[in-house]
N, C-alpha and C positions, 0 to 999 in steps of 0.2 A: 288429709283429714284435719279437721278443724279441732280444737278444743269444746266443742259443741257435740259435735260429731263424737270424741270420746266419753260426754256426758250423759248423753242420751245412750250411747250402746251399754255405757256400767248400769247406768239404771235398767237397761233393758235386762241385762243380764241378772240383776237383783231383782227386780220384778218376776221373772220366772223360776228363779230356786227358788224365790221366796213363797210362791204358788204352790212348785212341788211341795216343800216343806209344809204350810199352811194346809194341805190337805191331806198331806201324809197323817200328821201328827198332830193335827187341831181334827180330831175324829168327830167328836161331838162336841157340844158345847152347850151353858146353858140357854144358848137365841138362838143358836144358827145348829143344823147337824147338815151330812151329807146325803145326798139324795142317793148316793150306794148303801149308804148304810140302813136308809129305807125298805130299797129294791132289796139287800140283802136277805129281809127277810120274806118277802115277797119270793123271790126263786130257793129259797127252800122251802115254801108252801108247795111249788110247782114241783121241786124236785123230790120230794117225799109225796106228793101225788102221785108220779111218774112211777115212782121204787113201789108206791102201794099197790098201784092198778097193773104192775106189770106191762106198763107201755113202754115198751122198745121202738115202734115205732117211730112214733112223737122223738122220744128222746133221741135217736139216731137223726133223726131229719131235723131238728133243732141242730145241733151239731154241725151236718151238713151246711148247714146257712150259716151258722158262724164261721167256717173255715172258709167260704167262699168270700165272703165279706173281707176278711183279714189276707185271704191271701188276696185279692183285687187290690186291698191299700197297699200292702205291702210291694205288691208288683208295679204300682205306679210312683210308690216312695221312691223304691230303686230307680225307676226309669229315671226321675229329677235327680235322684243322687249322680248318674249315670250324666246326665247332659250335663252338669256342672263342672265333673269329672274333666266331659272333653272340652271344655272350657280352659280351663286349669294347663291341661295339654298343651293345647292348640297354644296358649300363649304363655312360651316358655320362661319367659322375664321373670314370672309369676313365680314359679315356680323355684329358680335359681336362686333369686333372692329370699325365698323361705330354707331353701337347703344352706343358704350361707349364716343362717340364724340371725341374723340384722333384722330380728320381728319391727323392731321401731321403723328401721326405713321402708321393709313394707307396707305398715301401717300407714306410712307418710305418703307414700309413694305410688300404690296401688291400692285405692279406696274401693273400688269398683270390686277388686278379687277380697276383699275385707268382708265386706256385703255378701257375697256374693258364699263367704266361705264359714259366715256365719248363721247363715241359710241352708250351708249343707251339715252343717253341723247338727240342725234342730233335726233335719229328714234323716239324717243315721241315727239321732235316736227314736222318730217313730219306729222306723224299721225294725231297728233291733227290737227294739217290745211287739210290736208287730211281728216276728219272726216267733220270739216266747210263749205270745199268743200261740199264733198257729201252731212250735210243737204242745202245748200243756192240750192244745184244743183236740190235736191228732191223737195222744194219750185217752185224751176222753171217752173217745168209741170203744175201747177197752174195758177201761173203766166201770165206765158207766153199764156198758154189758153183762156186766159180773155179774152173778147170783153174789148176794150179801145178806148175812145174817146179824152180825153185829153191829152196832150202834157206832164203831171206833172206825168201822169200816165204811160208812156208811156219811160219815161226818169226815172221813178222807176222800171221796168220791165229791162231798158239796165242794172242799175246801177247793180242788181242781177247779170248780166252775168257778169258784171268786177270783182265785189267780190267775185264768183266763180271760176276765173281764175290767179285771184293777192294770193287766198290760196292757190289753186294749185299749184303754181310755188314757191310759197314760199316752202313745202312738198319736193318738187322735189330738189330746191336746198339745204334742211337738208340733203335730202338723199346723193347728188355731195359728200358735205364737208365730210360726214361720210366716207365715204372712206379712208380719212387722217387716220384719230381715227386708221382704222383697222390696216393701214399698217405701225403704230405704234407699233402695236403687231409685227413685223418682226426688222423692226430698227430707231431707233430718225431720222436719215437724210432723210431715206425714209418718216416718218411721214412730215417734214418740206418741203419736194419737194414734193411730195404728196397734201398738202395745198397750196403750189403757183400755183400748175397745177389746181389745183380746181377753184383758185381763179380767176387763168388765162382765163379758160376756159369758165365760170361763165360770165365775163366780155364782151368776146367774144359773148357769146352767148347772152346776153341782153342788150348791149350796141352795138350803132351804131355811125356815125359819122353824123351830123344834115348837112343833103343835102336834108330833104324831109318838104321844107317847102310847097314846092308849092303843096303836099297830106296833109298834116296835117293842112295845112291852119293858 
């Protein structure tokens, strides 16, 4: 690997903490808010609909579709996490020299599995959120089934849905950024244009410009 090659991978890698972070913790703002924080209160309209009218239906098969969704990502995270695996395997070189901890001469040495291990890196953590998803999601059916009387109860019931959908998306944008990783295997510029279109994209897609105060209240 080139000294290019380590410049564009740290910015890659700062570019996406710096994303987690930047949505974690920049919640709202005075220009920009999150489009979760929107929706948020958009599904506890839905979901105090659901608890008013006594639809279990609706509510159960909502659910349904959400676990089918996340377990399908999830099943297919794994699959790529799995072929990279026997990648890793099959060629043992790889391998020996990370167990001898010499990270630099692999680095040097095996560019291909660098790539290749920083891609699997981004799909274990869709998955794991993808998996948190799926159990908070499986919890839900529960949950959400309960007769409930109190308001404490009931505001524990919404919070499961936000926590099932902030892992969600959290999964979903591992998965955007991996993309970078792969088309690094083709060329460094592509990998580095690659991560601004992700980042771009990303931004686009969860950030809005704050005009909805009078919905958000």
């Amino acid at each position: 690997m080139t000294n290019y090659d380590y410049l564009v991978l740290a910015f890659f890698v700062f570019q996406y903490l710096g994303y987690q972070l930047i949505y974690l913790w920049v919640y709202d703002s005075e220009w920009f808010t999150t489009r979760e924080k929107v929706l948020f209160h958009y599904r506890e309209r839905w979901f105090r609909g659901v608890i008013k009218d006594n639809n279990l239906i609706l509510a159960i098969q909502t659910i349904r579709n959400l676990e089918m969704v996340t377990t399908f990502l999830g099943s297919i995270t794994m699959l790529m996490v799995g072929w990279i695996v026997s990648l890793f395997i099959n060629t043992p070189e790889w391998l020996t020299t990370l167990s001898k901890g010499d990270y630099q001469l692999f680095f040097d040495t095996h560019p291909l599995a660098v790539k290749l291990l920083v891609t699997l890196i981004l799909w274990l953590v869709a998955f794991f959120n993808f998996i948190i998803s799926l159990r908070i999601t499986f919890n839900m059916n529960y949950v959400l089934a309960s007769p409930v009387t109190e308001e404490e109860d009931l505001s524990f019931q919404f919070d499961q849905i936000q926590r099932q959908i902030r892992y969600f998306f959290i999964g979903i944008r591992a998965i955007y950024f991996s993309i970078a990783p792969l088309m690094w295997l083709i060329d460094t510029n592509l990998f580095l244009f690659t991560s601004l279109m992700a980042t771009v994209l990303s931004f686009r897609s969860d950030f809005m410009r704050n005009r909805h105060n009078s919905i958000i209240g």
